[in-house]
Short mmCIF file of the C-alpha atoms (twelve columns), coordinates in Angstrom:
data_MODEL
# 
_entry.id   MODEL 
# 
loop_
_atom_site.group_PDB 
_atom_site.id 
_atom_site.type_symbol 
_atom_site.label_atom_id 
_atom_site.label_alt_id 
_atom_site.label_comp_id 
_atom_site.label_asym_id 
_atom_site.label_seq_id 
_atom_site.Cartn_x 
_atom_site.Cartn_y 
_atom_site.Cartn_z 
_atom_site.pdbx_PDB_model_num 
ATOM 1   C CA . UNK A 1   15.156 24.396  -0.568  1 
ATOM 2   C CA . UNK A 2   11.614 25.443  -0.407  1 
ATOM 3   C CA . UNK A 3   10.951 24.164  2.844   1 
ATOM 4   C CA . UNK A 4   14.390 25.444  4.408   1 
ATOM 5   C CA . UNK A 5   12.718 28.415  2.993   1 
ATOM 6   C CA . UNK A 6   9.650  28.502  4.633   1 
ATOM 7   C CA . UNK A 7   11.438 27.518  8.023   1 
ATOM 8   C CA . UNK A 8   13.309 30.119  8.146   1 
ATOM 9   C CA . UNK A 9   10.411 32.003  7.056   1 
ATOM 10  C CA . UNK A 10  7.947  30.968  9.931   1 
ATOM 11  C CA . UNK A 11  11.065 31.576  12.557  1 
ATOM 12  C CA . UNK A 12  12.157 35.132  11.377  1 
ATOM 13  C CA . UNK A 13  11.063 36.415  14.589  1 
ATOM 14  C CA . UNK A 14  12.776 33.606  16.731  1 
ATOM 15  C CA . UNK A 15  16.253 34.044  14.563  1 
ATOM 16  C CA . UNK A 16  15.745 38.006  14.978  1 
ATOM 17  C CA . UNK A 17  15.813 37.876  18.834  1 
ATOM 18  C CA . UNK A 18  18.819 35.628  18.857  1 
ATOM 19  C CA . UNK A 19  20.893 38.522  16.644  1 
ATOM 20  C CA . UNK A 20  19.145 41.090  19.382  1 
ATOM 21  C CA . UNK A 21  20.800 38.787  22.263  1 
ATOM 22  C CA . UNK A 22  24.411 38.881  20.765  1 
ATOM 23  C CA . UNK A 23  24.305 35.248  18.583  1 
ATOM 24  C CA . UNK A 24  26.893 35.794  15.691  1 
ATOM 25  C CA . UNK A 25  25.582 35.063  12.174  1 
ATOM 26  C CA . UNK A 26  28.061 32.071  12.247  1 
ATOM 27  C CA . UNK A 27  25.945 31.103  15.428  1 
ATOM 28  C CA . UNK A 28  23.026 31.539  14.182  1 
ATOM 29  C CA . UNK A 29  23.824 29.753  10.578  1 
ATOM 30  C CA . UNK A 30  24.499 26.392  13.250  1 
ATOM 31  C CA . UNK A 31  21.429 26.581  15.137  1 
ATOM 32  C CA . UNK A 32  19.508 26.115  11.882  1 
ATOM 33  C CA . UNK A 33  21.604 24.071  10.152  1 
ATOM 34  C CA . UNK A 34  21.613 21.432  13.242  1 
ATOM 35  C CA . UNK A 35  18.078 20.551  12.446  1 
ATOM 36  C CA . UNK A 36  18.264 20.651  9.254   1 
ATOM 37  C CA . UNK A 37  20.936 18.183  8.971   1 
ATOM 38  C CA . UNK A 38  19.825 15.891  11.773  1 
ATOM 39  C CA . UNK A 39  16.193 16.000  10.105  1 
ATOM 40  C CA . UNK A 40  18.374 15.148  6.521   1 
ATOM 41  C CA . UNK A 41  20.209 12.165  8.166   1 
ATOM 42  C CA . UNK A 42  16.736 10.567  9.836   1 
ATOM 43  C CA . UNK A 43  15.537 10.695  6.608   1 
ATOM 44  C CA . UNK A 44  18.384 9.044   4.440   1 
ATOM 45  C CA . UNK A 45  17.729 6.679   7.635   1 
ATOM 46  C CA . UNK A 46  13.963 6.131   6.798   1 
ATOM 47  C CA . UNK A 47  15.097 6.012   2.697   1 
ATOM 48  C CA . UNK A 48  16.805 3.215   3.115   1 
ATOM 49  C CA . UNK A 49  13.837 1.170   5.116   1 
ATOM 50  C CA . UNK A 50  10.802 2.598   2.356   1 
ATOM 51  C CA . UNK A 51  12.903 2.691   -0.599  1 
ATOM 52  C CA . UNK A 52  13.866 -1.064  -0.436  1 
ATOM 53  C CA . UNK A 53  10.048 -1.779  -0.164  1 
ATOM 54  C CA . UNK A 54  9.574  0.363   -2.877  1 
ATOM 55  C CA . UNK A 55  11.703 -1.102  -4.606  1 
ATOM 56  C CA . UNK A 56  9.987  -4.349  -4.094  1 
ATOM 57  C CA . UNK A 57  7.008  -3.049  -4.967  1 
ATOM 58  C CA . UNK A 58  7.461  -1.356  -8.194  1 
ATOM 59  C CA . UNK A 59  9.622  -4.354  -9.555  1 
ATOM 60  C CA . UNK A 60  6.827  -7.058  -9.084  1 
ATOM 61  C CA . UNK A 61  4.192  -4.732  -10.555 1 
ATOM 62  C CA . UNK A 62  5.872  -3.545  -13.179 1 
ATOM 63  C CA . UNK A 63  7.985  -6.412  -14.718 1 
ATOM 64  C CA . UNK A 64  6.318  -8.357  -17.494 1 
ATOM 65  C CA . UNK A 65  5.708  -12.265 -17.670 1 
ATOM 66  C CA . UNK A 66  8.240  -12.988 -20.552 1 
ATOM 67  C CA . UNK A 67  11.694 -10.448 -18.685 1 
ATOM 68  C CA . UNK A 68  12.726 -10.374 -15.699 1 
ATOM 69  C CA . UNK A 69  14.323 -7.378  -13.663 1 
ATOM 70  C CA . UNK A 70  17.509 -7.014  -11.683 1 
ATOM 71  C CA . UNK A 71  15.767 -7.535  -8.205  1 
ATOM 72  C CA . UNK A 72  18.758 -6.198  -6.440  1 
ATOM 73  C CA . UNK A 73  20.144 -3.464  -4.914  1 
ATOM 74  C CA . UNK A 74  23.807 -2.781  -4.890  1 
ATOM 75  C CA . UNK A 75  25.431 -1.147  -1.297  1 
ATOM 76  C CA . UNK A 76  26.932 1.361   -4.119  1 
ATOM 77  C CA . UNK A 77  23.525 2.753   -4.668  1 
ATOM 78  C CA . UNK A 78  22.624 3.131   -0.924  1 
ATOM 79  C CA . UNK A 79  26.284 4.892   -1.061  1 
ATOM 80  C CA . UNK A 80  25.522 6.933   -4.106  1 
ATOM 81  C CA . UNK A 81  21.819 8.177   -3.051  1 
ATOM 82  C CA . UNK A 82  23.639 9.210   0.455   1 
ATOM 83  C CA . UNK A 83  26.127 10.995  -0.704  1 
ATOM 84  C CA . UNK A 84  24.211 12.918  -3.261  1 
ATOM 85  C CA . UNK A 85  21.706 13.614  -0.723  1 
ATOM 86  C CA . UNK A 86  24.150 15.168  1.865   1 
ATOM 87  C CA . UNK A 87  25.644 17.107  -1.124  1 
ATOM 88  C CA . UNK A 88  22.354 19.012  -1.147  1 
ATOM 89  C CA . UNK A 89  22.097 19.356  2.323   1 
ATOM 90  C CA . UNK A 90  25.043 21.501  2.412   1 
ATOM 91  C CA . UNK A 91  24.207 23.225  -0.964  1 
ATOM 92  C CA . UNK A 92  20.980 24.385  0.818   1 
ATOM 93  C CA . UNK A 93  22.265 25.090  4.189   1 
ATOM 94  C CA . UNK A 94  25.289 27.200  2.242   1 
ATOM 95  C CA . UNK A 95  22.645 28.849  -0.110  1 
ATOM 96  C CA . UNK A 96  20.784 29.759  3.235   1 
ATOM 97  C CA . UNK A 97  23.395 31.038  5.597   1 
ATOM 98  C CA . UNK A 98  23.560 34.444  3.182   1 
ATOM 99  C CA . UNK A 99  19.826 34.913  3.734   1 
ATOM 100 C CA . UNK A 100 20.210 34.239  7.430   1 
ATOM 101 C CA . UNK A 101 22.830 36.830  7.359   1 
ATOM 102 C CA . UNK A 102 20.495 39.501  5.768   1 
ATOM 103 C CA . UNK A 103 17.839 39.375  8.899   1 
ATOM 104 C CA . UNK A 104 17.284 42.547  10.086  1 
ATOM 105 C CA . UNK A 105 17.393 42.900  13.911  1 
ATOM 106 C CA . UNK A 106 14.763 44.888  14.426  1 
ATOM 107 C CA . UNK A 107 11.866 42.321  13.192  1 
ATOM 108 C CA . UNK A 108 11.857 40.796  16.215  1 
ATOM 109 C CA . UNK A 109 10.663 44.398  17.620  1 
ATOM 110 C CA . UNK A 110 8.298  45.359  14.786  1 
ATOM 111 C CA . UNK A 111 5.486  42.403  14.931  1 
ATOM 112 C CA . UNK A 112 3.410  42.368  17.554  1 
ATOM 113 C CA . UNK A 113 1.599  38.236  18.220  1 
# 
């Protein structure tokens, strides 16, 4: 949530102009939320590439000589750690859409660049 935060944050200016021009708050809300969940999907994309290195990784450095670790990962996970990753997603972009709703019109007049 931070750095939807500080998105929005950097682009008050740019989201301020588009409520001067006539964009709805609903319009506005989709513009954001686009990117967000486009940038959200490329990285459950990437997740599933590093993560299974990772994986790799952290089981042959970390399992000792006399065990041995479960060296494989079940689809379910993949499944799981998607699902609960576009659950926050929407919790975020939900949790933002009230603060995009709250930007006043007339910052997009005020600072000068």
């Amino acid at each position: 949530m931070p750095i939807n935060t500080i998105n929005i944050g950097e682009r008050i200016r740019e989201l301020a102009t588009l409520k001067v021009l006539g964009f709805y708050d609903g319009e506005v809300s989709s513009y954001v939320f686009r990117e967000n969940i486009i940038l959200t999907i490329i990285g459950i994309i990437c997740g599933y590439f590093f993560g299974n290195i990772l994986h790799k990784i952290v089981i042959n450095t970390v399992e000792p000589d006399l065990g041995m670790f479960g060296r494989e990962v079940f689809v379910m996970s993949y499944l799981y750690a998607t699902l609960i990753t576009l659950l926050f997603a929407i919790l975020i972009n939900i949790s933002m859409h009230h603060k995009l709703k709250k930007i006043d019109m007339s910052t997009s007049m005020k600072s000068v660049e």
